[in-house]
C-alpha positions as CSV (number, residue, x, y, z in Angstrom):
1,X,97.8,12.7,2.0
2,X,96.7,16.3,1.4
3,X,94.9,17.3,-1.7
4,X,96.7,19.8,-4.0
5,X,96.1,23.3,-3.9
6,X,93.6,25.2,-4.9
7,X,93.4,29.1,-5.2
8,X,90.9,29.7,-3.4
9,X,88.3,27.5,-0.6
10,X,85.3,29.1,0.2
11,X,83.9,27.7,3.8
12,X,80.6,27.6,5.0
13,X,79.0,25.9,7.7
14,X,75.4,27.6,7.9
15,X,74.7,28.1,4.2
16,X,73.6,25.5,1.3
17,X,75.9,25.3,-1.2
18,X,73.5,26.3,-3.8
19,X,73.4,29.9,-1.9
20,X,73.2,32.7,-4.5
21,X,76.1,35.1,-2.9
22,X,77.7,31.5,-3.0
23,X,77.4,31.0,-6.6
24,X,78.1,34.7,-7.6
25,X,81.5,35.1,-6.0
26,X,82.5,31.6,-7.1
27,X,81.6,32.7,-10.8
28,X,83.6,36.2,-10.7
29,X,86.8,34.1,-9.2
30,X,86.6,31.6,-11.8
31,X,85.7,34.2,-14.8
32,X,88.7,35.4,-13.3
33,X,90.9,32.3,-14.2
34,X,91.1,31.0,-10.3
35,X,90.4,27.9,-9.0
36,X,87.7,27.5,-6.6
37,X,86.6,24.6,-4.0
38,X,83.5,25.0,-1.9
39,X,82.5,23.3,1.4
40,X,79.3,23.5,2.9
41,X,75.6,22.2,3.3
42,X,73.3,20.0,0.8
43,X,74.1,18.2,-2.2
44,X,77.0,18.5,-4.6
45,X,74.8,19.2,-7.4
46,X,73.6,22.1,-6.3
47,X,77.0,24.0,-5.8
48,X,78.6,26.6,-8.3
49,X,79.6,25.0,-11.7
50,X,83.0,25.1,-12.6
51,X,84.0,24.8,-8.9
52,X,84.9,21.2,-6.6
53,X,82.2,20.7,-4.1
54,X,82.5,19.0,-0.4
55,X,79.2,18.9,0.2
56,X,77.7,17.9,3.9
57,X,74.2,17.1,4.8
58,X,72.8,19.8,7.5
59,X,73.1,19.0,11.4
60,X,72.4,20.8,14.2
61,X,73.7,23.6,16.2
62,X,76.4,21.6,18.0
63,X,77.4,19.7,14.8
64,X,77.4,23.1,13.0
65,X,79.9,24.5,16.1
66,X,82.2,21.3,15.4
67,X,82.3,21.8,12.4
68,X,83.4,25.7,12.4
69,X,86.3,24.5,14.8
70,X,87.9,22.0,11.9
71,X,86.6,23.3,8.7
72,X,89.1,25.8,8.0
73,X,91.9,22.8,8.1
74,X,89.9,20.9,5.5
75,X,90.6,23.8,3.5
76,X,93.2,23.9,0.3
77,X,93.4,26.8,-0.7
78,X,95.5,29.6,-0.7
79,X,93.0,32.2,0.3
80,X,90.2,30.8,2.3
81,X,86.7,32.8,2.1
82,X,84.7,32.2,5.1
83,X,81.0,32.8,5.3
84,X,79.6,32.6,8.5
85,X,80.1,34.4,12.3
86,X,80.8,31.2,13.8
87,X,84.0,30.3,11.2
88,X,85.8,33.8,11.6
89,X,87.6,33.0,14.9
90,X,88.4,29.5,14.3
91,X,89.6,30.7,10.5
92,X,92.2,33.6,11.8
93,X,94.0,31.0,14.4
94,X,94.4,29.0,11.6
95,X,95.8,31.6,9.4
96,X,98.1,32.4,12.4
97,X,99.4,29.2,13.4
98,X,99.9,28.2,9.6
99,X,101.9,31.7,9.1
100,X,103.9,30.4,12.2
101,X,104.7,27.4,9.9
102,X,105.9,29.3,7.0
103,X,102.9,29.0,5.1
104,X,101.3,31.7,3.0
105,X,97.5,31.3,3.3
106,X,95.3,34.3,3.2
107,X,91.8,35.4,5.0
108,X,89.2,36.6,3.7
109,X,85.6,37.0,5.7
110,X,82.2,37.7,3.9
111,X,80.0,39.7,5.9
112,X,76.7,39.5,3.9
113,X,74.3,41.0,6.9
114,X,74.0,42.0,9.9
115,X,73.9,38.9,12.3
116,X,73.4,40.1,15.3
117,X,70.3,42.0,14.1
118,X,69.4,38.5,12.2
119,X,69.0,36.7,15.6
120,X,65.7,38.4,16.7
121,X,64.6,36.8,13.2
122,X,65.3,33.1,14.3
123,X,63.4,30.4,16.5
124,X,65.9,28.9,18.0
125,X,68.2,32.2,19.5
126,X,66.3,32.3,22.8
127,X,67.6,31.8,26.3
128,X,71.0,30.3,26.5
129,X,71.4,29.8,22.6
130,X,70.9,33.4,22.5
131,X,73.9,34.5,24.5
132,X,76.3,32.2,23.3
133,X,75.4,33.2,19.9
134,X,75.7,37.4,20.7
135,X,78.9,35.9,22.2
136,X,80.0,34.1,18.2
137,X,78.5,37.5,16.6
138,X,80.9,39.8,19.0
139,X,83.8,37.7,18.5
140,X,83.1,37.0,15.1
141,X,82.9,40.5,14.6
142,X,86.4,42.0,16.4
143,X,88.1,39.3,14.4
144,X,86.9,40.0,10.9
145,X,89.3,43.1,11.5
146,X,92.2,40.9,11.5
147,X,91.1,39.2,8.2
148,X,93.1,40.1,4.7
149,X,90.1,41.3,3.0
150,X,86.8,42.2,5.2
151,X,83.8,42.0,2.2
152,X,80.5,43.2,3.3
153,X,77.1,43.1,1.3
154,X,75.9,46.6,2.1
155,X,77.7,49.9,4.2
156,X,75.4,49.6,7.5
157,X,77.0,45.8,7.9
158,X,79.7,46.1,10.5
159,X,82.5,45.7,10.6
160,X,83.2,49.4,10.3
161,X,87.0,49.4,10.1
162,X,88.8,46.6,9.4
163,X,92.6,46.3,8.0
164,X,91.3,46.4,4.4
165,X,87.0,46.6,3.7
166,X,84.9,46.2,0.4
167,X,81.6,46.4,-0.5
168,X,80.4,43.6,-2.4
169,X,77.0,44.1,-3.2
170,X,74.5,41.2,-4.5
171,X,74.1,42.3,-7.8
172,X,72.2,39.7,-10.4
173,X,74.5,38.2,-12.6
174,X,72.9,38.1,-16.1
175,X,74.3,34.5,-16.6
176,X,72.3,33.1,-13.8
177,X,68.8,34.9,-14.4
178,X,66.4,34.4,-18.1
179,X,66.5,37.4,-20.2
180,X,63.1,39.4,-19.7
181,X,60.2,37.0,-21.3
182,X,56.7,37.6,-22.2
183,X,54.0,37.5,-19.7
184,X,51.9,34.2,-19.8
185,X,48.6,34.8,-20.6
186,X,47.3,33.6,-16.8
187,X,48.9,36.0,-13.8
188,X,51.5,34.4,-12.6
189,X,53.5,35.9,-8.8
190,X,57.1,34.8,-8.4
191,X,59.2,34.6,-4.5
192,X,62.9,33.5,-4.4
193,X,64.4,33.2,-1.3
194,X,64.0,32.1,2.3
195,X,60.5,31.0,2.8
196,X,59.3,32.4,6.6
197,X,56.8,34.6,7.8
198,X,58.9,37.4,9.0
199,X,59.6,37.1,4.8
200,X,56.4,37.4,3.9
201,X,55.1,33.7,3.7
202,X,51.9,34.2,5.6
203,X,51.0,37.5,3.9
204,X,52.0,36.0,0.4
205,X,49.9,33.1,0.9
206,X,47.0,35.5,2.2
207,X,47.8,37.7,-1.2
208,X,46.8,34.5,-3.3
209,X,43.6,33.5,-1.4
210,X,42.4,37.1,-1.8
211,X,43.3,37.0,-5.7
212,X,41.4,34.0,-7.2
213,X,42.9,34.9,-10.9
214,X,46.8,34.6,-9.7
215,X,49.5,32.1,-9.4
216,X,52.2,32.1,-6.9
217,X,55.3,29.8,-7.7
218,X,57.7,29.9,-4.3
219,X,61.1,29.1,-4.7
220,X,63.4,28.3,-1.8
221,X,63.3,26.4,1.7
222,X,60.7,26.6,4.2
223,X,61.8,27.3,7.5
224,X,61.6,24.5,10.1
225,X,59.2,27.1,12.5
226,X,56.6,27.7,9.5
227,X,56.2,23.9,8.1
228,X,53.4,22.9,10.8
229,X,51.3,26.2,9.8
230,X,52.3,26.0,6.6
231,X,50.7,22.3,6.4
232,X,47.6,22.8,8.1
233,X,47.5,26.2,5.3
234,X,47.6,23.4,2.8
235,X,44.8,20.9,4.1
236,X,42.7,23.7,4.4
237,X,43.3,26.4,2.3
238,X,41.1,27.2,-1.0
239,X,43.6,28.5,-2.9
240,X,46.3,25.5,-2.4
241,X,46.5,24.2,-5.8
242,X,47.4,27.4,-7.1
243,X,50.5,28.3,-5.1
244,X,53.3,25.7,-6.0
245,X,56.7,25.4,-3.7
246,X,59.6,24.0,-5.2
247,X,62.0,24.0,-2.2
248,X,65.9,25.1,-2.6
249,X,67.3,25.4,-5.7
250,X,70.6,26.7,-7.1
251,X,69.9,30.0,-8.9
252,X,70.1,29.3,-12.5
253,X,67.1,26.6,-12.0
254,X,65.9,28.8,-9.3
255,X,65.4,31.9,-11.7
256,X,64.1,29.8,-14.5
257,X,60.6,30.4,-13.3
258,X,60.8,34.2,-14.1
259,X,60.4,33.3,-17.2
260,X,56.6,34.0,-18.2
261,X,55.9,35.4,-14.5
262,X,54.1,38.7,-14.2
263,X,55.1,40.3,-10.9
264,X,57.6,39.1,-8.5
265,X,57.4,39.4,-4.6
266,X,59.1,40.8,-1.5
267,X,56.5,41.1,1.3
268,X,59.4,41.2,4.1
269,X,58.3,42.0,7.4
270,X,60.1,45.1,9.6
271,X,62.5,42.7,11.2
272,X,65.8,44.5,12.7
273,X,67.4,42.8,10.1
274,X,65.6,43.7,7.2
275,X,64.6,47.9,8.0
276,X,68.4,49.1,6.1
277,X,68.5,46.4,4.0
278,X,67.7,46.2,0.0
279,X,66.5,42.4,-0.4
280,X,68.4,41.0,-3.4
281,X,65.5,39.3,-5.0
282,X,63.9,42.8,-5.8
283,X,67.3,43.5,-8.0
284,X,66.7,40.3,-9.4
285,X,63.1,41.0,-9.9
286,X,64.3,44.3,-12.2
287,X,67.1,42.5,-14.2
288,X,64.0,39.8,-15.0
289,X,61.9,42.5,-16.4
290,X,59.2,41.8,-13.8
291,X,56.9,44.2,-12.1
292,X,57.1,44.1,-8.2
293,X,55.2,44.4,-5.3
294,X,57.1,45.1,-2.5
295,X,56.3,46.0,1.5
296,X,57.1,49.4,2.5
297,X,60.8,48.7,4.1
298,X,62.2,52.0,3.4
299,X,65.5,50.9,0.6
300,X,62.9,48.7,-1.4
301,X,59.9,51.4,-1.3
302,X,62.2,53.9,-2.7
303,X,63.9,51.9,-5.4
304,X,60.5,50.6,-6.6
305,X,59.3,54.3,-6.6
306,X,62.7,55.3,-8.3
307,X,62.6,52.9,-11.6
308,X,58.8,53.1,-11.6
309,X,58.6,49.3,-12.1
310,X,56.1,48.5,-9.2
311,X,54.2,49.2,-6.4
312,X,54.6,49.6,-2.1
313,X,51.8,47.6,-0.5
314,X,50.9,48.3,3.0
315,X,49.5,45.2,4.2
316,X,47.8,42.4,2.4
317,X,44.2,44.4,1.2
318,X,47.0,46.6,-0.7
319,X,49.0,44.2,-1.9
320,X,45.6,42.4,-3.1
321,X,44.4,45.8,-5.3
322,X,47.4,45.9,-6.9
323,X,47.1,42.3,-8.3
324,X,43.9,41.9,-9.1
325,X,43.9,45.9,-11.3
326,X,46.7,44.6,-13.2
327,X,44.9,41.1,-14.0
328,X,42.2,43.8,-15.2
329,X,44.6,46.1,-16.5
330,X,47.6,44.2,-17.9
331,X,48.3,47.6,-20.1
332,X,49.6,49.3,-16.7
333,X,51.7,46.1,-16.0
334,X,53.4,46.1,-18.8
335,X,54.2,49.8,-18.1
336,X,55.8,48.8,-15.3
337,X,57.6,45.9,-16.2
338,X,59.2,48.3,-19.1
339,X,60.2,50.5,-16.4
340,X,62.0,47.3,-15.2
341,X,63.8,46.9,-18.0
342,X,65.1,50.2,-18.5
343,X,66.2,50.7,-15.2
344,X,67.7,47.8,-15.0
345,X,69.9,47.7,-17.9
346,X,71.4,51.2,-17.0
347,X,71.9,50.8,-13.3
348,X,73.1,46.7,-12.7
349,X,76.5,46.3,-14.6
350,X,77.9,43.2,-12.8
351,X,81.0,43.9,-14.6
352,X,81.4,47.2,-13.0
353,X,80.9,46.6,-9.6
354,X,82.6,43.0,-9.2
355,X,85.6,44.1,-11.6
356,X,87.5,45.0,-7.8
357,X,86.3,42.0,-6.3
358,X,88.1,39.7,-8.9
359,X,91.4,41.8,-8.9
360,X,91.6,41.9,-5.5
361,X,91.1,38.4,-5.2
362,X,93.6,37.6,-7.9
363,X,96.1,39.7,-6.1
364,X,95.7,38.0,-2.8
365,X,95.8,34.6,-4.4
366,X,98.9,35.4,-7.0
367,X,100.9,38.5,-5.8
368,X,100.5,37.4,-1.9
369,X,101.5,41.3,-0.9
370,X,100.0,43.4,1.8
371,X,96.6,44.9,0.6
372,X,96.0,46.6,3.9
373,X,94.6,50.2,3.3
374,X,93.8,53.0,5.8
375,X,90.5,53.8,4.1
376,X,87.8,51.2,3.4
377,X,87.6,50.4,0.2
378,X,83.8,50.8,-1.1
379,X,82.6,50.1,-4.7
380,X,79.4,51.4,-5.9
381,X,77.5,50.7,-9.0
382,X,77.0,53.6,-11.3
383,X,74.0,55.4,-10.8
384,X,72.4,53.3,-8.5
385,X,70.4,54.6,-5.5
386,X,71.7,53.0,-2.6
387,X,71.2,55.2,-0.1
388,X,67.8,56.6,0.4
């Protein structure tokens, strides 16, 4: 027998259900009095509060396929958000052949990067792998036009005209991050994210062995290519016992470990994917109050420059000045992390820039009418910097 309905499923075959976008657009539908179901990877305990989890453990990239194919009829809602290339297809023949039956479902697709740019960041996309999954991207990519609502995390991210676009951004919501803390009295370095080189592992773990008086607290998975090296980094390494990893985990407990930190970095390497992109965590990093060391990528260089809160590091020997003056110098830290602050509490309104989000989303799921537009519909936060 078929579950009742819920307003809205959001799908997900690639992505841990204690994802951050995840949790953030969950808690604007719910804050917005909608129901929300969620199916995807990990354990139910780590999915969006308030929200009914289907959580699955993770499989490989034929049981991920699969899965993409019969997801979207596991879903109960009436507007399904889909969150990955592979579901977009597989999601609009569903929403066509339930029309056909006289249903009402709606389609939404989440287009949170640039995945075709992405695959020159992962192991696996070589040879065969990588032309069947160009082929998912391409597809994935015509039919997000035919979606409902096309969301996108930034302007580069294609689709570039779709029936009806919006720019959802990943702004920190304040309910999932500690209010700015004092600093502990020992330095203390905070990451949150994907834990890979190309995102700064090797260079963050360099940072530490060159800076005897820091900390480094890494929150997030490591990526199946890194754990060998990463091991052997661990037998070896000097400056082991002062670099803890704490593995995924959702973003409330995640973010808990700002609290008391110092500095918080984003050492990203000049990927495809990551040269027009503004990593979230250095948003997150402001609305912590913590100072930040980022690598010159052009969006995060700028906005550090703009709110004064940091510094751009070249390579490692930079990155490594920088620590060790402010360990000296904590007065020029603090500086900074004031500059954090105040940046941060005029330029990150979540309640201005996800206020469309939640309407449109009520609309689709109570109103049902056609929100098609002829112009892409953008949001932008006030007074923040996007473009550089």
């Amino acid at each position: 027998m078929r579950r009742g309905r819920v307003d809205v499923s959001l799908l997900t075959t690639g992505h841990d259900v204690a994802d951050a976008r995840l949790h953030r657009l969950a808690a604007i539908m719910l804050g917005q009095g909608l129901t929300v179901e969620v199916h995807g990877l990990g354990t139910a305990g780590g999915g969006p509060p308030g929200t009914t989890v289907r959580a699955r453990p993770r499989g490989g990239l034929l049981h991920r396929a699969v899965r993409a194919l019969l997801l979207p009829w596991a879903a109960t809602g009436r507007v399904v958000v889909v969150l990955d290339p592979e579901l977009v297809a597989p999601a609009v023949l569903h929403r066509v052949l339930a029309r056909h039956r006289g249903s009402a479902g709606r389609l939404v697709v989440d287009v949170h990067e640039d995945y075709r740019k992405t695959l020159a960041d992962r192991s696996w996309a070589r040879g065969l792998r990588l032309t069947v999954a160009r082929a998912v991207v391409a597809t994935a990519t015509w039919a997000a036009t035919l979606a409902d609502l096309t969301l996108v995390a930034d302007d580069h991210l294609p689709p570039g005209r779709p029936r009806s676009r919006l720019v959802v951004r990943n702004i920190p919501l304040r309910e999932m991050l500690p209010p700015p803390t004092v600093p502990e009295t020992r330095p203390r370095a905070l990451y949150v994210g994907d834990v890979r080189r190309s995102r700064g592992l090797h260079a963050m773990l360099a940072l530490l062995e060159a800076c005897p008086d820091w900390s480094l607290d890494v929150v997030g998975p490591v990526a199946a290519a890194d754990r060998q090296w990463l091991a052997e980094w661990r037998a070896t390494s000097l400056a082991r016992d002062r670099v803890v990893f704490h593995g995924r985990k959702p973003p409330r407990e995640a973010w808990r470990l700002a609290s008391g930190a110092w500095v918080g970095l984003c050492l990203l390497e000049p990927t495809p994917a990551f040269v027009n992109a503004l990593p979230t965590k250095v948003l997150d990093y402001l609305a912590c109050g913590l100072g930040v060391v980022t690598s010159p990528l052009p969006r995060s260089a700028a906005l550090v420059r703009e709110s004064g809160a940091g510094a751009v590091a070249a390579d490692v020997e930079a990155a490594a000045s920088t620590l060790r003056r402010w360990a000296q110098a904590p007065d020029d830290l603090r500086a900074r992390q004031a500059a954090a602050r105040s940046w941060s509490a005029v330029n990150l309104d979540p309640d201005d820039h996800y206020g469309e989000f939640g309407e449109r989303m009520t609309r689709l799921v109570r109103d049902r009418g056609d929100l098609t537009t002829d112009d892409p519909v953008r949001v932008e936060p006030r007074g923040v910097p996007w473009r550089f």
